[in-house]
N, C-alpha and C positions, 0 to 999 in steps of 0.2 A: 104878356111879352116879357122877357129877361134883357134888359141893355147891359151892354157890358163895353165899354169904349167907344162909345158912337155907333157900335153894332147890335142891332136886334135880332134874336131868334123866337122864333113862333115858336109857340108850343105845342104846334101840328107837326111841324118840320123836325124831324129827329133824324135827319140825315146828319148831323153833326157833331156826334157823341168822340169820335174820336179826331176830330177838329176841335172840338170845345176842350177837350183832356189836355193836348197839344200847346192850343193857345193860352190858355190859363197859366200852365206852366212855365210857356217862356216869357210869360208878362209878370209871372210871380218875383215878389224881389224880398230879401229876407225879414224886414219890418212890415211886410203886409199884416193885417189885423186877420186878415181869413186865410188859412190855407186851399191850395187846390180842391182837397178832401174836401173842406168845408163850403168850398163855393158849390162842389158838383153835388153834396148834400145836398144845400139849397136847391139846385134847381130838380137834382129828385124830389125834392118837397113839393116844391109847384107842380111837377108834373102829378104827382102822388093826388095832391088839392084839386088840382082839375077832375082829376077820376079817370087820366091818362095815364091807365096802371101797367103797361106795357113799355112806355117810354120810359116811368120811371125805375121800373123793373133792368128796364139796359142800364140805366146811369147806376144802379148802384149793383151791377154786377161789376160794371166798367172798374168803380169802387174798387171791388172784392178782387178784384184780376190783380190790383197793384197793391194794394194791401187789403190780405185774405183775415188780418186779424181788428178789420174795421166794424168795433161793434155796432157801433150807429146804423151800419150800411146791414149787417146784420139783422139786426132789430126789422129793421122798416122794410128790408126785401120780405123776411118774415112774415108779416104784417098784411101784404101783399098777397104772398103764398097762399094765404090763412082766404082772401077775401077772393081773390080768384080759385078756389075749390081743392088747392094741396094741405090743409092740415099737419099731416104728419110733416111733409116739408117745413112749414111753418114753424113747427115745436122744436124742431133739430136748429132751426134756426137761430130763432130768438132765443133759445137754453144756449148753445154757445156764443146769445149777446148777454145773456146771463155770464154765463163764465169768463169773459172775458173782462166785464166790468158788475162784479158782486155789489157793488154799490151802487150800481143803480137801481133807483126804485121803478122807475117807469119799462122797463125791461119785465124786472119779475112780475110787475099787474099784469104785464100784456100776456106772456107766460102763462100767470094764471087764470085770465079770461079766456086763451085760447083753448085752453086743457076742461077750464067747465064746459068752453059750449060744446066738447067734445065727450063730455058724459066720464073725464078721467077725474076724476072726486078726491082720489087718493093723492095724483100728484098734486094737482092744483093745491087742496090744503097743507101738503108738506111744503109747496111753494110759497102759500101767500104770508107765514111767520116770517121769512126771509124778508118779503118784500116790506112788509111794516116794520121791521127794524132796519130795512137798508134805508127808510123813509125818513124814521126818527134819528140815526146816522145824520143824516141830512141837514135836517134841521141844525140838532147840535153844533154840526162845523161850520155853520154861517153865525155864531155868536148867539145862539138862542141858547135859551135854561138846557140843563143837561135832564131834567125833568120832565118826565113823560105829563105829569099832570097838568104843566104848565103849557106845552106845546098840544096836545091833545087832551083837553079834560074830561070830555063827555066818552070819549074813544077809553081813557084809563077808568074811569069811574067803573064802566061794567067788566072791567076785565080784572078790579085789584077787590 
């Protein structure tokens, strides 16, 4: 279930997507901690988690209608695409949740696992150097060594 203000919605009931858009919005107020975005994330995520991959497929189209440059909504429609039998959909997808945010690491893995299981050998490994430095990026900006050995040692050892 999702409560949201004393109100519950099932997550069989998916008549609500453009009531939930609506009401989110006008109960948004500018110090909320989550944007609209991020709450209807969320509940694409539950639906995604349940394996109610149609419902979650509308919420983050719904996403994509108001802002088309939502990579997260991106990614995970993606993701979707890939598990319900669109592939090629899939890679168009998540490479423009690629492009949209190069630093993410979890974008280019998914990228590059959807491209192996697809037999594409070539993109994948031009993709996945990206992804392990968008990773090691990562680390660095949350105050870790700027050193590879230290944040990954066994990972640097075979490769230096």
């Amino acid at each position: 279930m999702i409560y949201n203000n004393n109100l519950d919605f099932s997550l069989v009931d998916f008549n609500f997507v453009d009531y939930l858009y609506k009401f989110l919005k006008a109960q948004h107020k500018t110090n909320s901690p989550l944007t609209v975005q991020g709450q209807l994330l969320t509940i694409g995520a539950k639906y995604q988690k349940a394996g109610q991959m149609q419902q979650a497929k509308k919420i983050y189209n719904k996403i994509l209608q108001f802002d088309p440059t939502c990579a997260p909504a991106r990614h995970r429609l993606g993701i979707i695409l890939f598990l319900t039998g669109d592939p090629i959909g899939a890679i168009k997808l998540i490479d423009s949740a690629v492009v949209l945010q190069p630093d993410n690491a979890i974008f280019y893995m998914s990228l590059v696992k959807v491209l192996q299981l697809q037999s594409r050998w070539e993109e994948a490994n031009a993709a996945l150097p990206m992804g392990i430095m968008s990773l090691l990026n990562i680390t660095a900006d949350h105050g870790e060594s700027n050193s590879c050995a230290h944040s990954f040692p066994h990972f640097c050892n075979t490769i230096t």
